[in-house]
Each structure stands twice: as C-alpha cells, then as structure tokens.
N, CA, C and O atoms as a GROMACS GRO file, in nm:
protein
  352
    1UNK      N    1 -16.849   1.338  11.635
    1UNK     CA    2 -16.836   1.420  11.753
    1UNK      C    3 -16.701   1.399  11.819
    1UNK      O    4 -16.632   1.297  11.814
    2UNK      N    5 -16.676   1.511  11.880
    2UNK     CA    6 -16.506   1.492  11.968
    2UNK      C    7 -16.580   1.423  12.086
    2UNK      O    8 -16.698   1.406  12.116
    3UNK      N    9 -16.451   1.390  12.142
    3UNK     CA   10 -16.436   1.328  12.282
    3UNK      C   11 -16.418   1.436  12.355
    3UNK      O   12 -16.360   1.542  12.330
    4UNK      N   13 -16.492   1.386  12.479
    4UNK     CA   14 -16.472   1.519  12.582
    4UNK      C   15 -16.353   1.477  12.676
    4UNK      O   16 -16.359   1.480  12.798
    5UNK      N   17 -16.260   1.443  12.613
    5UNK     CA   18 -16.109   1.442  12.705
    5UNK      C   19 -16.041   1.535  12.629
    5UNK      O   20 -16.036   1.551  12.507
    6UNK      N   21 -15.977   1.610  12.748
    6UNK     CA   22 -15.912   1.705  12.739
    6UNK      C   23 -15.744   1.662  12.746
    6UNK      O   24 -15.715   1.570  12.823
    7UNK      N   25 -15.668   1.707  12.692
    7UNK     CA   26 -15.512   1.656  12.725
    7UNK      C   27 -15.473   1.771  12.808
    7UNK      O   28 -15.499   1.890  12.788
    8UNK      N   29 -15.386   1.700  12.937
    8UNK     CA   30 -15.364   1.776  13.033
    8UNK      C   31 -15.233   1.818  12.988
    8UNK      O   32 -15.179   1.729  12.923
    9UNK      N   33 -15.138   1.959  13.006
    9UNK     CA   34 -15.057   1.995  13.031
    9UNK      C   35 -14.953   1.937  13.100
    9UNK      O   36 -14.969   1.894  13.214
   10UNK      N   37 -14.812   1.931  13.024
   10UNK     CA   38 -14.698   1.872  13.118
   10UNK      C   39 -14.644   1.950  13.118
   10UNK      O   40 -14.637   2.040  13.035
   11UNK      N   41 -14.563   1.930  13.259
   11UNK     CA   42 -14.402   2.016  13.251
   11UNK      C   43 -14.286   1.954  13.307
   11UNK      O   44 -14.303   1.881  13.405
   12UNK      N   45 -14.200   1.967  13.273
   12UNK     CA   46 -14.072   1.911  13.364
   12UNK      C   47 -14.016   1.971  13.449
   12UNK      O   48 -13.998   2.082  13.400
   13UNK      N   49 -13.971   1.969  13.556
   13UNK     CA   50 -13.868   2.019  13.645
   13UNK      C   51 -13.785   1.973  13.718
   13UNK      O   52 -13.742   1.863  13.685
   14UNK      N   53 -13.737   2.031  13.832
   14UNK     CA   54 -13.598   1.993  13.953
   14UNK      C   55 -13.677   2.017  14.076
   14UNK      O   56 -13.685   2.120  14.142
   15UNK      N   57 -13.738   1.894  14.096
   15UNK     CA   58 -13.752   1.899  14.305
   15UNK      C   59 -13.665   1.995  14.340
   15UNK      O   60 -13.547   2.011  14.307
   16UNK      N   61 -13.760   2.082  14.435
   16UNK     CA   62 -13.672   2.183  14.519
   16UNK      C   63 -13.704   2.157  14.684
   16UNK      O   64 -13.643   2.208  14.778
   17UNK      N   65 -13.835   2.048  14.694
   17UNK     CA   66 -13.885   2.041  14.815
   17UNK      C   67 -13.957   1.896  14.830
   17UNK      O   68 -14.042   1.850  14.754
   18UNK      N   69 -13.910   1.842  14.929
   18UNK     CA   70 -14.004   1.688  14.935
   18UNK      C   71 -14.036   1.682  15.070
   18UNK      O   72 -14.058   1.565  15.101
   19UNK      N   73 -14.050   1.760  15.163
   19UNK     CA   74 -14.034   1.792  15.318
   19UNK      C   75 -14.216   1.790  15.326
   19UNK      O   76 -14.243   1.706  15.411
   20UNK      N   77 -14.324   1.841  15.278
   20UNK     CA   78 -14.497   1.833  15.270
   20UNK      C   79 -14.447   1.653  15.249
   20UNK      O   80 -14.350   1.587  15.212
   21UNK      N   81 -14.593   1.635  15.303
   21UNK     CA   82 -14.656   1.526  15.280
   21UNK      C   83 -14.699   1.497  15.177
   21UNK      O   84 -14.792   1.564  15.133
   22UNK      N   85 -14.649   1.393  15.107
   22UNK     CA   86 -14.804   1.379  15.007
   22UNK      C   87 -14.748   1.505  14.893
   22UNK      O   88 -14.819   1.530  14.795
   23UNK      N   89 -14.661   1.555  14.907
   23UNK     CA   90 -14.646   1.678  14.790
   23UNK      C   91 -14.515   1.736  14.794
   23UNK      O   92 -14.448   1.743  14.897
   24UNK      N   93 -14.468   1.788  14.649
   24UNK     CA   94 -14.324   1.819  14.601
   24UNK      C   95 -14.368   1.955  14.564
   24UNK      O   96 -14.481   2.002  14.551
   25UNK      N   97 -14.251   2.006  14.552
   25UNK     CA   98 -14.232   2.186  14.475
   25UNK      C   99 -14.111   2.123  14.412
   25UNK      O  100 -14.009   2.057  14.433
   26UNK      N  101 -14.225   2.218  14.272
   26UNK     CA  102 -14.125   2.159  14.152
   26UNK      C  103 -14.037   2.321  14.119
   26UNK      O  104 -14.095   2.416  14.171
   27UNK      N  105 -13.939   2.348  14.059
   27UNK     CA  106 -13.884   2.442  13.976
   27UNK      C  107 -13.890   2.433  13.819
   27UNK      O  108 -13.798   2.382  13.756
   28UNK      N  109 -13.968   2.468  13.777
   28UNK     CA  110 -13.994   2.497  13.605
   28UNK      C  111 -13.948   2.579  13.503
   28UNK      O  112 -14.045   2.630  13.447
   29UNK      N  113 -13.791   2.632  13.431
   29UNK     CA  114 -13.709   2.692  13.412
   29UNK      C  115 -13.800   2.687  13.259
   29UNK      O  116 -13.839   2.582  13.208
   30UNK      N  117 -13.816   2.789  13.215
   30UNK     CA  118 -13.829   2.824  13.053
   30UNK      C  119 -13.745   2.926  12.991
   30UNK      O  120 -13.696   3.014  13.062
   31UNK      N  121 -13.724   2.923  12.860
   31UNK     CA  122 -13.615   3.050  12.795
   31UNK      C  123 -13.722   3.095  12.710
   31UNK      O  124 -13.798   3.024  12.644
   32UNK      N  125 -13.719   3.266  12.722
   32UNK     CA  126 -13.765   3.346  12.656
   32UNK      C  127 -13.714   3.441  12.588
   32UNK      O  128 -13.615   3.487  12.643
   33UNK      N  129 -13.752   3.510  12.450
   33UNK     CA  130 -13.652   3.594  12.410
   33UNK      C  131 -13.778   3.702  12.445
   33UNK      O  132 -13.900   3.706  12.437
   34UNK      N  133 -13.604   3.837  12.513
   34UNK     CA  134 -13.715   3.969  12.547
   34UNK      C  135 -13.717   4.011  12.438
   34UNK      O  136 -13.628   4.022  12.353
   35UNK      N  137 -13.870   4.046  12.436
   35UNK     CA  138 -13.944   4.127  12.317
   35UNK      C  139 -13.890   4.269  12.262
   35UNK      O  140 -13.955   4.309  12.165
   36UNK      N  141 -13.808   4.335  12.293
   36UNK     CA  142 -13.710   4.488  12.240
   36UNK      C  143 -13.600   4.462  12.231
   36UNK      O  144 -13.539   4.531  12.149
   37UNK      N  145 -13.521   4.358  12.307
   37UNK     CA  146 -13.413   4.334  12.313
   37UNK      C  147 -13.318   4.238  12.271
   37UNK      O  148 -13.197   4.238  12.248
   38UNK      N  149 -13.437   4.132  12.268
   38UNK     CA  150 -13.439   4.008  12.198
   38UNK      C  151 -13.293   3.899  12.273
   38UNK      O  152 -13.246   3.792  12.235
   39UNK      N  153 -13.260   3.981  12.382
   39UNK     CA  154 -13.197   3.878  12.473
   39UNK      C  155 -13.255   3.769  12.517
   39UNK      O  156 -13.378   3.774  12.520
   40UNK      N  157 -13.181   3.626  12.568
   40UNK     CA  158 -13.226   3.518  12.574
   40UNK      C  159 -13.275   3.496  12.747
   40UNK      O  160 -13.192   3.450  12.825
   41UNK      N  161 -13.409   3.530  12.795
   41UNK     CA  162 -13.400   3.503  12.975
   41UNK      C  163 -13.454   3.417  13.033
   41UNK      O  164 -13.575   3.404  13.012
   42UNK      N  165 -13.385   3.326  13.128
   42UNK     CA  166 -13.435   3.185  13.175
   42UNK      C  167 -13.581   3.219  13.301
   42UNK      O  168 -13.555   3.244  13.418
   43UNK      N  169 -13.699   3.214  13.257
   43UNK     CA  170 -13.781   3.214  13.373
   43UNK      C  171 -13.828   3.134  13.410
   43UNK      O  172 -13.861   3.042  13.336
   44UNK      N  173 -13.852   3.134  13.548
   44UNK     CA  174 -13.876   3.041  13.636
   44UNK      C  175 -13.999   3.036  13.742
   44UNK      O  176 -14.025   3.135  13.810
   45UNK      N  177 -14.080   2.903  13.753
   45UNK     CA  178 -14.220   2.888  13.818
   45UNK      C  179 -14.187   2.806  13.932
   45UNK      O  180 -14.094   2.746  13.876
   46UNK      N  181 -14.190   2.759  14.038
   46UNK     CA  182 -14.229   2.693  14.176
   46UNK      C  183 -14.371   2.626  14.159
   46UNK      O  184 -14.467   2.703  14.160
   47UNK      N  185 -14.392   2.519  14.146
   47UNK     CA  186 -14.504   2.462  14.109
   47UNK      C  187 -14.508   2.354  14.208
   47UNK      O  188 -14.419   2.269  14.214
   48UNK      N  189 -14.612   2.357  14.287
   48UNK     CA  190 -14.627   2.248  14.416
   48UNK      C  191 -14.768   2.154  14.324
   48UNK      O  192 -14.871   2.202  14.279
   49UNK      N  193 -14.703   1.959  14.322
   49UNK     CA  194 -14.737   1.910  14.296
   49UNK      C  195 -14.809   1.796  14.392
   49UNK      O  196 -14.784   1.789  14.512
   50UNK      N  197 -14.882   1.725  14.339
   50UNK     CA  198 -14.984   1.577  14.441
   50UNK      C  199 -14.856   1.469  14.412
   50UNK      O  200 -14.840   1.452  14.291
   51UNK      N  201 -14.803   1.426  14.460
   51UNK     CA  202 -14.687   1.250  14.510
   51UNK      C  203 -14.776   1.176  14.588
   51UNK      O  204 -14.756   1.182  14.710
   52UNK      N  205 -14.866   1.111  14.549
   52UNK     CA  206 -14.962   0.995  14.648
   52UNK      C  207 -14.865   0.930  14.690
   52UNK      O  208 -14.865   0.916  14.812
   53UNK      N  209 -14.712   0.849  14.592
   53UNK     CA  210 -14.655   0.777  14.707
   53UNK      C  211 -14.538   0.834  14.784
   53UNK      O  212 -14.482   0.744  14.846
   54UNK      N  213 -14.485   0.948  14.801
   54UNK     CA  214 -14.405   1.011  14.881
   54UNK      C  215 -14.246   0.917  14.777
   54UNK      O  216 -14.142   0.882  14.832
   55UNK      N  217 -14.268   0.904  14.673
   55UNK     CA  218 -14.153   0.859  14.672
   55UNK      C  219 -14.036   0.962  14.542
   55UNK      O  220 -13.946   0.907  14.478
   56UNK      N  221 -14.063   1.076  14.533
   56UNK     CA  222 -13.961   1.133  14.449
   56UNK      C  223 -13.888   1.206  14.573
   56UNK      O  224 -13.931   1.206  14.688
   57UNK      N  225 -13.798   1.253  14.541
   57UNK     CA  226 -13.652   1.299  14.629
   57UNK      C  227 -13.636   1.429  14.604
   57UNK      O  228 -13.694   1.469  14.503
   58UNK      N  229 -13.556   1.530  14.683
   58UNK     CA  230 -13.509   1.682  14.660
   58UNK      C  231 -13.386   1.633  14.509
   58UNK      O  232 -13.284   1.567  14.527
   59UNK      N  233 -13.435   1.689  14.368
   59UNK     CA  234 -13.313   1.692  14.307
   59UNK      C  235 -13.330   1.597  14.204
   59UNK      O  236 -13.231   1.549  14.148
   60UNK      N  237 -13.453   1.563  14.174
   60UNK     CA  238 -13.508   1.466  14.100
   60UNK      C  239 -13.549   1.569  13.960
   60UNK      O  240 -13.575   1.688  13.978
   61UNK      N  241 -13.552   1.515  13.835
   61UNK     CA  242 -13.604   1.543  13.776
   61UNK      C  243 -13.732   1.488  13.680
   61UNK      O  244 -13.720   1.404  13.591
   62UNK      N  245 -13.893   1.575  13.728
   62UNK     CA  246 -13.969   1.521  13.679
   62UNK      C  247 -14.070   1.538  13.620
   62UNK      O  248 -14.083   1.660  13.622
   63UNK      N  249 -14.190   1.478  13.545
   63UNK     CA  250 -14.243   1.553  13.452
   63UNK      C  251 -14.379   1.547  13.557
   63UNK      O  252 -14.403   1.449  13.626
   64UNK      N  253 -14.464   1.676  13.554
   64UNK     CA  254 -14.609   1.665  13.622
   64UNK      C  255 -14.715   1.727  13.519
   64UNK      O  256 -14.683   1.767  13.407
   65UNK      N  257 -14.854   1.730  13.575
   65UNK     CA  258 -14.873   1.736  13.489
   65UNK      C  259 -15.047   1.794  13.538
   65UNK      O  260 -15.112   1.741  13.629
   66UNK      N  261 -15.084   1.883  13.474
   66UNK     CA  262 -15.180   1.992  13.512
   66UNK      C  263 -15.320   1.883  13.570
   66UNK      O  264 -15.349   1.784  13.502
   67UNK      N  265 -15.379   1.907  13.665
   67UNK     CA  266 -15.552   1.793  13.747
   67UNK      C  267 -15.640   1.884  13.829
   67UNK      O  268 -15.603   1.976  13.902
   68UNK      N  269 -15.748   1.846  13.807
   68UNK     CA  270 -15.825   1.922  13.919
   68UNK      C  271 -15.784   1.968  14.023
   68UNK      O  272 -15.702   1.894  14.078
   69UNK      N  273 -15.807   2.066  14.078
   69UNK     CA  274 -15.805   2.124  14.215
   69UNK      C  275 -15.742   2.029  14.352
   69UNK      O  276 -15.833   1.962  14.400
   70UNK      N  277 -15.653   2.016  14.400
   70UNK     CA  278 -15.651   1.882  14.495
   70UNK      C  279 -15.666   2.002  14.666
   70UNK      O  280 -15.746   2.001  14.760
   71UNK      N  281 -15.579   2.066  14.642
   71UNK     CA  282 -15.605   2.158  14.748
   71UNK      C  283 -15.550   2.306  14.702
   71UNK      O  284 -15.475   2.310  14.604
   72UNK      N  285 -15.591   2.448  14.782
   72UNK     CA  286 -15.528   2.548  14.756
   72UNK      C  287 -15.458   2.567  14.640
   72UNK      O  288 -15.511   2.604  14.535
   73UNK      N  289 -15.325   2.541  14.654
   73UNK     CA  290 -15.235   2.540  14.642
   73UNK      C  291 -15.184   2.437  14.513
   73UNK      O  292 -15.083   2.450  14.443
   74UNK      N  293 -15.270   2.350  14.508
   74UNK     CA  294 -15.203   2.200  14.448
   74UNK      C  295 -15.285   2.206  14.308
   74UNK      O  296 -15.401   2.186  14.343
   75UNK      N  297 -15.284   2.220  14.199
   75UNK     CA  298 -15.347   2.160  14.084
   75UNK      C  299 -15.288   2.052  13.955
   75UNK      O  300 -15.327   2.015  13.844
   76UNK      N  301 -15.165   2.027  14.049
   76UNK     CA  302 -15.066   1.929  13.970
   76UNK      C  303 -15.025   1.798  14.022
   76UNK      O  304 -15.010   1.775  14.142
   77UNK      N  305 -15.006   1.707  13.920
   77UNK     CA  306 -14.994   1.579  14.027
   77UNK      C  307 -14.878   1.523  13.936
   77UNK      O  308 -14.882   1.548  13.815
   78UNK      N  309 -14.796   1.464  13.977
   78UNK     CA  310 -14.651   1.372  13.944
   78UNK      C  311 -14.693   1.291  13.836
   78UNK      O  312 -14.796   1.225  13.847
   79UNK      N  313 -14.627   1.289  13.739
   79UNK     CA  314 -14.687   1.179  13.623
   79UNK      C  315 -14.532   1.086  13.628
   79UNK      O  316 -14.569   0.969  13.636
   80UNK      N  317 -14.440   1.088  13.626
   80UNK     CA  318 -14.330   1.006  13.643
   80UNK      C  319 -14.204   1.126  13.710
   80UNK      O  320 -14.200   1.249  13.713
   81UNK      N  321 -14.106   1.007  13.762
   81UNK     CA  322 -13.963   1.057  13.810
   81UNK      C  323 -13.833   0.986  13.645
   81UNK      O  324 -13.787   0.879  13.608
   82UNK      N  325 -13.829   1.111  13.608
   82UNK     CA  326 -13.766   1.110  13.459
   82UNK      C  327 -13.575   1.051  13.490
   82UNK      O  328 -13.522   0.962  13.424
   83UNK      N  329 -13.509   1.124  13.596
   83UNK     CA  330 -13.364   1.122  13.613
   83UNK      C  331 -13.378   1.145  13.814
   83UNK      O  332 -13.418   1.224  13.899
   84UNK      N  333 -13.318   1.026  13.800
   84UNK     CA  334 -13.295   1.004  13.977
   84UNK      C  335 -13.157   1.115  14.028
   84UNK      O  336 -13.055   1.105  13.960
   85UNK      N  337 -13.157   1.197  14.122
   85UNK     CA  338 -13.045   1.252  14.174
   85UNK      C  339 -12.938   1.213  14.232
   85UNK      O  340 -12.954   1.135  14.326
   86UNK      N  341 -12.826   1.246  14.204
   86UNK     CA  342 -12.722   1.158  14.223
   86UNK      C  343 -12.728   1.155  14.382
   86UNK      O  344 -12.771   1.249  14.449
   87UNK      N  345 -12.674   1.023  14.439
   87UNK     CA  346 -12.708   1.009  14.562
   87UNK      C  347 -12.577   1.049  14.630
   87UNK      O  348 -12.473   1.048  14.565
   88UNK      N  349 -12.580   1.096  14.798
   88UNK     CA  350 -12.489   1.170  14.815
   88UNK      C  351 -12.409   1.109  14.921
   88UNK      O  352 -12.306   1.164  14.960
   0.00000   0.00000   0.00000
C-alpha cells in the first residue's frame, strides 16, 4: 500500500513584502513559450506566504512551499531563506 503523504509543492521567489505580520508576499516569475507564436514570456504570481518567525527580509530569495489553509489568503508557508539581500 502507498503512504498517504502527499509531497507538497515548492516554489521559489523574491520578497516583495515583509510589512504583515507573521507573513511575506512572494513574486514567482516562470517562462513560458506562447503557444502560436512560440515567443519566450516571463509570468508572474504574488503569492502571500506563513513566516512564524518574522525573520525573512524585502529582497530575499526563497523557496515556500504549498500547506493547508492558514487563513484567506495564506496557503503557503516559508520552507527556507535560499540568498540573503544585499544589505543596504
């Protein structure tokens, strides 16, 4: 029989927001080729994540990663801070 664990979804991105409590907005850039045209186009998701310890930064890059429901808005929670932003 399988195991009933599921592997959650990751993604990486660029903090765009660390100003919420308790939670980041991530930017999630993917390349797609258009389907008639077959040009190369960068799209992009805003993905507000769970930070229990308030400690990633605007400009961070990091990987999160798909969880239950936490609120509205939130179904993602921080799995690590990959590249620290250069400090200013």
């Amino acid at each position: 029989m399988s195991d009933n664990k599921t592997s959650s979804r990751t993604l990486s991105g660029k903090i765009l927001s660390d100003k919420m409590d308790k939670s980041i907005t991530v930017l999630v850039e993917r390349r797609v080729r258009h389907p008639v045209y077959g040009k190369i186009l960068t799209k992009s998701s805003k993905i507000k994540a769970h930070d229990e310890t308030n400690d990633a930064r605007m400009g961070d890059m990091v990987t999160i990663a798909e969880c239950a429901p936490i609120s509205k808005h939130k179904s993602w929670k921080l799995v690590s801070i990959d590249e620290r932003a250069a400090a200013e």
